[in-house]
C-alpha positions in Angstrom: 8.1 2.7 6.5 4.7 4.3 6.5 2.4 2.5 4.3 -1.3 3.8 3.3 -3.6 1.5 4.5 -5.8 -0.2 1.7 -9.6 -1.3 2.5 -11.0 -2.9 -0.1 -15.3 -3.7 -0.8 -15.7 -7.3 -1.8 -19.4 -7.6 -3.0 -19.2 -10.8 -4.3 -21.8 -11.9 -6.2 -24.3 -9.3 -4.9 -25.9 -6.0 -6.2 -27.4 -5.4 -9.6 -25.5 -2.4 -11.8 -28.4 -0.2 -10.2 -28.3 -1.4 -6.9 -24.4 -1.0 -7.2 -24.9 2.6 -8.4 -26.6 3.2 -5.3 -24.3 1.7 -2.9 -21.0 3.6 -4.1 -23.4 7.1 -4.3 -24.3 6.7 -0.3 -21.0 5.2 0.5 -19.4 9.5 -1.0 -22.0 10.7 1.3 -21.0 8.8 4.7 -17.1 9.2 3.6 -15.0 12.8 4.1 -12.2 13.5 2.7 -10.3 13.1 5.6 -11.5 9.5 5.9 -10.2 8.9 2.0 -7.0 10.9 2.2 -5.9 8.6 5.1 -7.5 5.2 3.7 -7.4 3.9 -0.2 -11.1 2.7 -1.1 -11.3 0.0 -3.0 -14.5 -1.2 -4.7 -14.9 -4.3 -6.2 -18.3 -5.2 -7.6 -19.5 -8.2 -10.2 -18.5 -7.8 -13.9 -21.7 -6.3 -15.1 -21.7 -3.6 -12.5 -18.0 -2.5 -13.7 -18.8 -0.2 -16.1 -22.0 1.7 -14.4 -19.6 2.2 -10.9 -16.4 3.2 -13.1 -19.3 6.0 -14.7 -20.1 7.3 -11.3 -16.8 7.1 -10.1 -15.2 9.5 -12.5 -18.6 11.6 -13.3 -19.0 12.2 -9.4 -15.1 12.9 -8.7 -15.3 10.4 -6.0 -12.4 9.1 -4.3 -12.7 5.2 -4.7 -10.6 3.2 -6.6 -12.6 0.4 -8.8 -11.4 -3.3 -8.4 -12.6 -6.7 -10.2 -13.0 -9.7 -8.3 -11.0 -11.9 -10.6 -9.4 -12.4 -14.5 -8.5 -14.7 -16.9 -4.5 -14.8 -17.6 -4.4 -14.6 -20.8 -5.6 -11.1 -23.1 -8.0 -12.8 -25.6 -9.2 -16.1 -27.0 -11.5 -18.9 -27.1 -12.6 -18.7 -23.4 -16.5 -18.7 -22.9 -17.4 -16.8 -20.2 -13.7 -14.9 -18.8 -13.1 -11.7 -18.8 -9.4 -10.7 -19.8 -7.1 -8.0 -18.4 -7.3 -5.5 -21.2 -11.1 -5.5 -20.6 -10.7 -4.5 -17.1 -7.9 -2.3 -18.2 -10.0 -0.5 -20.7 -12.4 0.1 -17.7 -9.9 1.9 -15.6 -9.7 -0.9 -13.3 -6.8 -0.2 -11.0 -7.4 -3.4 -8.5 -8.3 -7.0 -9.1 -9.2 -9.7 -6.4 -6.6 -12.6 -7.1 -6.9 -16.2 -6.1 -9.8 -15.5 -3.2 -10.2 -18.9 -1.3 -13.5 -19.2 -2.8 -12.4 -19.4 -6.7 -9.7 -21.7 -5.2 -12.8 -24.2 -3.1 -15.4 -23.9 -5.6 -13.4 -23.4 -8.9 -10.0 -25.3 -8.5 -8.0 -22.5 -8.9 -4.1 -24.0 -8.2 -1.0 -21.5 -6.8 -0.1 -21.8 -10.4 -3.2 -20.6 -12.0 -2.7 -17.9 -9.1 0.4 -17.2 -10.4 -0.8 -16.4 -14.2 -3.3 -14.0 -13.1 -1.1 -12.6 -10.9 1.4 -12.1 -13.6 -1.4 -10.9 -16.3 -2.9 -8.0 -13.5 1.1 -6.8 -13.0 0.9 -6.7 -17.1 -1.4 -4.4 -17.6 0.1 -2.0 -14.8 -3.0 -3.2 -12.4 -2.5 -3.9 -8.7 -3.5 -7.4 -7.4 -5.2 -8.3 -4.3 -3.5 -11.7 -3.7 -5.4 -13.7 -1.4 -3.8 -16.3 0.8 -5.0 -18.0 3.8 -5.3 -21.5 5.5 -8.2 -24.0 6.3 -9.2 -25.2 9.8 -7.9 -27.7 9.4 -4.9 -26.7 8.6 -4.8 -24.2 11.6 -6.2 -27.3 14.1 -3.0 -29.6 12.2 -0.6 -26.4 13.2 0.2 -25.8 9.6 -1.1 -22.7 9.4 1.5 -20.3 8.7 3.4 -23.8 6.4 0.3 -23.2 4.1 0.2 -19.4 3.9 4.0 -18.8 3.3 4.1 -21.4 0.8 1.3 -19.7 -1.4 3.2 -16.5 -1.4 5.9 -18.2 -2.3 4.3 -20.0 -5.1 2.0 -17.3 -6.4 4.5 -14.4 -6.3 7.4 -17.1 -7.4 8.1 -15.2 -10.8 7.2 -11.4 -10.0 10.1 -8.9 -10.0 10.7 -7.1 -7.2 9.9 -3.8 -9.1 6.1 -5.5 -9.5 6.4 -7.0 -6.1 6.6 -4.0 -3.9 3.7 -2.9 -5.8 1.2 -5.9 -4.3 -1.3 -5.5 -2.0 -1.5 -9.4 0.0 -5.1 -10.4 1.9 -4.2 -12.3 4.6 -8.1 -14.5 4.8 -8.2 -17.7 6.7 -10.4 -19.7 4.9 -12.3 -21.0 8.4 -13.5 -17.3 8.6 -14.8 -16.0 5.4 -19.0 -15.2 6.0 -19.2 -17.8 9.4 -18.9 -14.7 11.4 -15.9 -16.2 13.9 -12.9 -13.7 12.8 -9.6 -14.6 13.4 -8.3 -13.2 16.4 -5.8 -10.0 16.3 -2.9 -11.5 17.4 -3.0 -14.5 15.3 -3.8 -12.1 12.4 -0.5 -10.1 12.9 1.3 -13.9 13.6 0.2 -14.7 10.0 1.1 -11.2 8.2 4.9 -11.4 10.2 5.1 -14.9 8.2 4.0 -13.2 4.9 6.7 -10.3 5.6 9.6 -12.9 6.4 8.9 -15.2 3.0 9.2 -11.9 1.2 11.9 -10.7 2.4 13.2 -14.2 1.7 12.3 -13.5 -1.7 13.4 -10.3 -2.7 14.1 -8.0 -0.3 13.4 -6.0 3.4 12.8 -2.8 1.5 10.3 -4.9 -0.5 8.8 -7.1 2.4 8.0 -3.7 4.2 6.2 -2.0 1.1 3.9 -4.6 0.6 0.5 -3.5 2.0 -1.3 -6.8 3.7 -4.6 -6.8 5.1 -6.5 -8.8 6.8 -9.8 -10.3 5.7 -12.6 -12.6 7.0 -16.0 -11.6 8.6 -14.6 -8.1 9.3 -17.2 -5.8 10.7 -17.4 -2.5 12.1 -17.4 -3.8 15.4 -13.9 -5.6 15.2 -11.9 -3.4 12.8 -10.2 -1.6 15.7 -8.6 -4.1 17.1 -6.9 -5.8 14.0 -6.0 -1.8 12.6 -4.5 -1.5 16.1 -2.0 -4.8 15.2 0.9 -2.8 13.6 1.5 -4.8 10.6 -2.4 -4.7 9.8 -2.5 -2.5 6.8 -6.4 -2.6 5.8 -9.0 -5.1 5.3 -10.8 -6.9 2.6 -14.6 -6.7 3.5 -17.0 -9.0 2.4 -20.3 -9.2 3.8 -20.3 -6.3 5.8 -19.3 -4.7 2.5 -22.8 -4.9 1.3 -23.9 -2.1 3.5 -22.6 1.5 2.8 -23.0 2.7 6.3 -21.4 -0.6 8.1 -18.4 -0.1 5.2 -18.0 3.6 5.8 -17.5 3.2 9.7 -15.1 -0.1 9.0 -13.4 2.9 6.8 -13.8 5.2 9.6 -12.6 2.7 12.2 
């Protein structure tokens, strides 16, 4: 099954709504048509640079799609400080960033809040990004592929298949996110055939071969070749090198 590869900016928290404005504007320059018709564009920056790239986006005519880099599960309520699906919705968000490893370290997130969000982006006819990946120590304790299979499992656990075909999965182990030492290719593609056989376990072939998966962690222009070249490598979720149009566009480009 041919499957449109998905590359996807993760700014983090980086880059003012001007400064983001910027970015996207020289990003159109550096990309052709060619380079978008082939590979979906993703761009996900903070909260308060939604709006101004979602302007540019559609006053421009360019061909990005605009992604959040996480949401609260539920639509509205007494929640200081979250930002709800039908807010991204509203902004003609198409992708959110779900259950990254860093809102799992630094803000507790459990498969099971995973799992809300996950159901909540699906709700409002979004496309998550679900994130899934194992620490070194994990990896060093040979549980690696234990620990990524079981958050599919769990995140995804009450998804329809409809919805499920639908997901785009980043495959990021946690031991290479911003340190600069990238998994290598083949374990990459190791991981991503795990991530295939759980759902197909779940729901079906048809289903396990729809689903895009990229890979993510310290991607940079000068590696993207060889995980693209790993068959079941269907994009990447770029964080640091993100932050610079021209490295971005030739990660595109690859």
């Amino acid at each position: 099954m041919a499957r449109r590869p998905v590359v996807a900016a993760n700014w983090k928290m980086h880059k003012t709504h001007l400064e983001a404005i910027q970015t996207v504007q020289k990003l159109s320059y550096l990309l052709s048509k060619e380079d978008t018709d082939r590979i979906e564009v993703v761009v996900c920056p903070p909260f308060t640079a939604l709006r101004a790239v979602q302007t540019i986006i559609e006053a421009d005519r360019l061909p990005f799609a605009l992604g959040a880099q996480d949401v609260h599960w539920e639509d509205r309520g007494a929640f200081t400080g979250e930002v709800s699906p039908p807010m991204l919705a509203a902004l003609r968000v198409t992708h959110v960033i779900v259950g990254h490893s860093e809102r799992r370290q630094h803000f507790g997130e459990t498969d099971a809040t995973v799992a809300r969000k996950l159901r909540a982006v699906f709700g409002h006819d979004m496309t998550p990004i679900l994130c899934v990946g194992e620490t070194d120590d994990e990896r060093e304790a040979g549980r690696a592929t234990d620990v990524v299979t079981s958050q599919v499992r769990e995140d995804a656990s009450k998804v329809g298949p409809d919805q499920a075909a639908r997901l785009v999965i980043a495959y990021e182990p946690v031991w290479a996110i911003g340190t600069g030492k990238a998994c290598s290719p083949e374990d990459a593609g190791e991981a991503v055939r795990a991530i295939r056989d759980v759902l197909e376990s779940m729901y079906s072939t048809d289903v396990a071969e729809s689903v895009r998966v990229q890979y993510g962690g310290s991607v940079t222009a000068g590696n993207i070749r060889e995980f693209m070249a790993v068959p079941e490598i269907d994009g990447a979720l770029v964080g640091g090198a993100s932050l610079d149009p021209e490295e971005f566009a030739l990660i595109v480009k690859h």
